[in-house]
C-alpha positions as CSV (number, residue, x, y, z in Angstrom):
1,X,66.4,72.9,88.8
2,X,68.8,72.6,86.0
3,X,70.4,69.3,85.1
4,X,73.5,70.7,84.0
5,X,76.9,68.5,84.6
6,X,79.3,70.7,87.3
7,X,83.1,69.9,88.4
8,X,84.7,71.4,91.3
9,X,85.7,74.5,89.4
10,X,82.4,75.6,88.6
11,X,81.4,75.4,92.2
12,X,83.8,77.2,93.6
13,X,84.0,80.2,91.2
14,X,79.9,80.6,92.0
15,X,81.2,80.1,95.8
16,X,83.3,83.4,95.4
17,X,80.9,85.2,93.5
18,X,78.5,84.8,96.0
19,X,81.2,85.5,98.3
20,X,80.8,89.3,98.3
21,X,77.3,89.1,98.7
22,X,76.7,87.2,101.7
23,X,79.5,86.8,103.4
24,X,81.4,83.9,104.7
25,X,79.1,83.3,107.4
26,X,76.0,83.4,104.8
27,X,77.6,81.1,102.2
28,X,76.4,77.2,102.1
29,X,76.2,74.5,100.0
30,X,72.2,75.2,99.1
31,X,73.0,78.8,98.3
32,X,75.5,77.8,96.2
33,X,73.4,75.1,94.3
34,X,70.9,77.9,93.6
35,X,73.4,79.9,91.9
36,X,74.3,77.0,89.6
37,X,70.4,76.1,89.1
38,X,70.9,72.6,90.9
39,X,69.9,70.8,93.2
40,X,72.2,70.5,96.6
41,X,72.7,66.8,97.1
42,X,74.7,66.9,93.7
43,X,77.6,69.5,95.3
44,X,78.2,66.8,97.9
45,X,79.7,64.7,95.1
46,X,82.4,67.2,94.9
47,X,82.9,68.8,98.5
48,X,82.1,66.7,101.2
49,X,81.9,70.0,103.4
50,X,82.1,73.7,103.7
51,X,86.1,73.1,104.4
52,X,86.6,71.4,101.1
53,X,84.8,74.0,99.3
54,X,87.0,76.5,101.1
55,X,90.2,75.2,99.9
56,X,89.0,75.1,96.8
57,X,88.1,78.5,96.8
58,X,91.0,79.0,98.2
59,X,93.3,77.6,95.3
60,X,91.4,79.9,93.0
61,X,92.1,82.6,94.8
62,X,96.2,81.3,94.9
63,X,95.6,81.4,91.1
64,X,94.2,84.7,90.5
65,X,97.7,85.9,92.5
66,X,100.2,83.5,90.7
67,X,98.5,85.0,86.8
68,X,99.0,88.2,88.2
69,X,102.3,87.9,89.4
70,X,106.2,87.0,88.5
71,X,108.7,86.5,91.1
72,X,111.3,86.7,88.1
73,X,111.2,90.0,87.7
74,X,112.7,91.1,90.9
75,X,116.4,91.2,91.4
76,X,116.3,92.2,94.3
77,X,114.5,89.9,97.3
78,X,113.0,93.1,99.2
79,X,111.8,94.1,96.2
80,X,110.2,90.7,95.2
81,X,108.9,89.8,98.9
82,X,107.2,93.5,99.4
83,X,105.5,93.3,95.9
84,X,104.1,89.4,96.5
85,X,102.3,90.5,99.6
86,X,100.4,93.7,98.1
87,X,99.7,91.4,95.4
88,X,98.1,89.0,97.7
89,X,96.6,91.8,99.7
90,X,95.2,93.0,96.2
91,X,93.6,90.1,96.0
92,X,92.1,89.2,99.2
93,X,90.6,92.6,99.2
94,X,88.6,91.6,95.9
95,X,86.5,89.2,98.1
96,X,84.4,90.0,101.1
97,X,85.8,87.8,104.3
98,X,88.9,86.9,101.8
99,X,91.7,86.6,104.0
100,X,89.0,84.6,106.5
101,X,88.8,82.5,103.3
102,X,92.7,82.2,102.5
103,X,94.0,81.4,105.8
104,X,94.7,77.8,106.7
105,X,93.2,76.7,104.0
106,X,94.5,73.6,102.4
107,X,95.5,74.2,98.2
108,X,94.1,71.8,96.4
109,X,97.4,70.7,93.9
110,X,99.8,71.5,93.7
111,X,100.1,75.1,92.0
112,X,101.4,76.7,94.6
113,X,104.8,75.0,94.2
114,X,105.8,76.9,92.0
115,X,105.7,80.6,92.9
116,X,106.9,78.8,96.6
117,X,110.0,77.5,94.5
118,X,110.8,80.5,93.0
119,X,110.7,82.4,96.5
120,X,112.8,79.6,98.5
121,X,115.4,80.3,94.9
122,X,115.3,83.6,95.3
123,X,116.3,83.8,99.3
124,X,118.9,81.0,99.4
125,X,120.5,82.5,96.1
126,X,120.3,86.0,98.3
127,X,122.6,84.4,100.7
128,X,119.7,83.0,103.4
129,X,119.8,79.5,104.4
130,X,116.7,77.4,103.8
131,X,114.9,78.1,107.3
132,X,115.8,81.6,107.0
133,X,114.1,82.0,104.3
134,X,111.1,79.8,104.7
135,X,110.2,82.2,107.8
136,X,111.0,85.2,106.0
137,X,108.1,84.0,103.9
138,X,106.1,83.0,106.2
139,X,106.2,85.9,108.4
140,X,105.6,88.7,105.8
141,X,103.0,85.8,104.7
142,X,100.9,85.9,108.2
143,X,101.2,89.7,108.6
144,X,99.5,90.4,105.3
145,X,97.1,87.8,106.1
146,X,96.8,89.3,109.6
147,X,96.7,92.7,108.4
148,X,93.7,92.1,105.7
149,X,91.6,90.0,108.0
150,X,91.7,93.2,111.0
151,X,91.3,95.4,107.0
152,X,88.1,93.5,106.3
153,X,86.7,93.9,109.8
154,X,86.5,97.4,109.5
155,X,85.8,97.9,105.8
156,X,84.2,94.6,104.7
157,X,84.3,95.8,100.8
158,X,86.9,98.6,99.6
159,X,83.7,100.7,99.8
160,X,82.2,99.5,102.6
161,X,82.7,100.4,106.5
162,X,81.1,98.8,109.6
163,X,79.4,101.1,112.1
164,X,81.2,101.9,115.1
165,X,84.4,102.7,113.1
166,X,83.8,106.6,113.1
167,X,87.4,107.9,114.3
168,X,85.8,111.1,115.5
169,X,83.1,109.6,117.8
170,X,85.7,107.0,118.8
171,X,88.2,110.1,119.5
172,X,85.1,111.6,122.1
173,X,84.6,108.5,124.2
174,X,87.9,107.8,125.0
175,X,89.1,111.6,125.5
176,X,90.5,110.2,129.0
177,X,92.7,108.6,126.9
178,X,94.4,111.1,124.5
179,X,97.1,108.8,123.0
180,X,94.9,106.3,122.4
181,X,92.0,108.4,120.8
182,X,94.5,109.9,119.1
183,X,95.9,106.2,117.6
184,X,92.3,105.9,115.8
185,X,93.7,107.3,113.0
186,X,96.8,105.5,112.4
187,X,94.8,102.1,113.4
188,X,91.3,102.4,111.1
189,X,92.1,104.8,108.2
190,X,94.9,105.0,105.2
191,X,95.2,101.2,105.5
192,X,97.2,101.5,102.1
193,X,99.9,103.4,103.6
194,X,99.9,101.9,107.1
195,X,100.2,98.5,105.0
196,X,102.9,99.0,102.9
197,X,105.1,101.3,105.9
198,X,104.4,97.7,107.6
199,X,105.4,95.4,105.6
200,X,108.9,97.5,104.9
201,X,109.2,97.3,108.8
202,X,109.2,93.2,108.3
203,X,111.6,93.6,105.4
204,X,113.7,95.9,107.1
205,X,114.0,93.1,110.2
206,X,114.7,90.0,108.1
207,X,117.3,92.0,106.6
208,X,118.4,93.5,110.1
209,X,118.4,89.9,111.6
210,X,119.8,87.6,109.3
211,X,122.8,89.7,107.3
């Protein structure tokens, strides 16, 4: 084993690399020291357990959204609130299990302030009051979140899909049923479309409830 000094950083970035090739449910603190080439006992000076390490991973993945992304460019807060949430779905999809790995997970910081700010700026100067727009956020927030976790259950990896997702074969067993073989379609292909006609349906009802 190597001898080579580690922070938190380092562990988590090998965490999500190894991310898409076990799986959540395969990812541990020994794996992860034989990524880095040391020995396991030394992670546990960073990460007490597998929940710390997740928020940390976590917070990395908040970061990869926040370079990507700038709330100031939107006038508009449909606008700005639609193209956060394929950002974040963007994002999530990178990582097998991702939005299993983003939800309720605890930032580590206090990074996430800032794109949080701008949003909270963005609704109250639209005319929303403060709880209004907090569960604006936190609505189109849980649906994406929602919507990639059910995503990644089907298709694991953009290029990936589970058996027992065939839409055909799912169509023939429940032929008793014709409208809901016939949903198979709109429920386990074109997630793209299917997201974003979604996530205008949650714009479209903030707007419809609270103007």
């Amino acid at each position: 084993m190597g001898t080579q000094k580690i922070d938190r950083a380092a562990v988590a970035e090998a965490a999500l690399r190894l991310l898409n090739e076990v799986g959540l449910d395969g990812l541990s603190l020994r794996a992860i020291a034989k990524e880095l080439d040391v020995k396991a006992p030394a992670l546990y000076w960073h990460f007490k357990d597998k929940q710390e390490l997740l928020d940390e991973m976590a917070t990395l993945i908040y970061r990869q959204i926040a370079a990507d992304f700038d709330l100031g460019a939107y006038s508009r807060w449909q606008d700005g609130l639609i193209a956060y949430n394929e950002g974040l779905r963007a994002t999530l999809l990178r990582y097998r299990d991702g939005a299993k790995v983003y939800s309720g997970a605890r930032f580590t910081g206090t990074d996430h302030a800032v794109s949080m700010e701008q949003h909270l700026r963005m609704m109250t100067g639209a005319g929303f009051e403060l709880r209004q727009a907090v569960l604006a956020g936190t609505t189109s927030y849980s649906y994406t979140i929602g919507y990639v976790t059910e995503e990644q259950g089907v298709r694991p990896m953009p290029d990936e899909q589970r058996e027992g997702y065939d839409v055909e074969e799912r169509a023939r067993r429940l032929a008793d049923y014709p409208l809901t073989a016939a949903a198979g379609r709109e429920i386990f292909t074109d997630f793209d479309r299917r997201f974003g006609e979604g996530l205008r349906v949650i714009v479209a009802g903030i707007e419809a409830t609270y103007r």
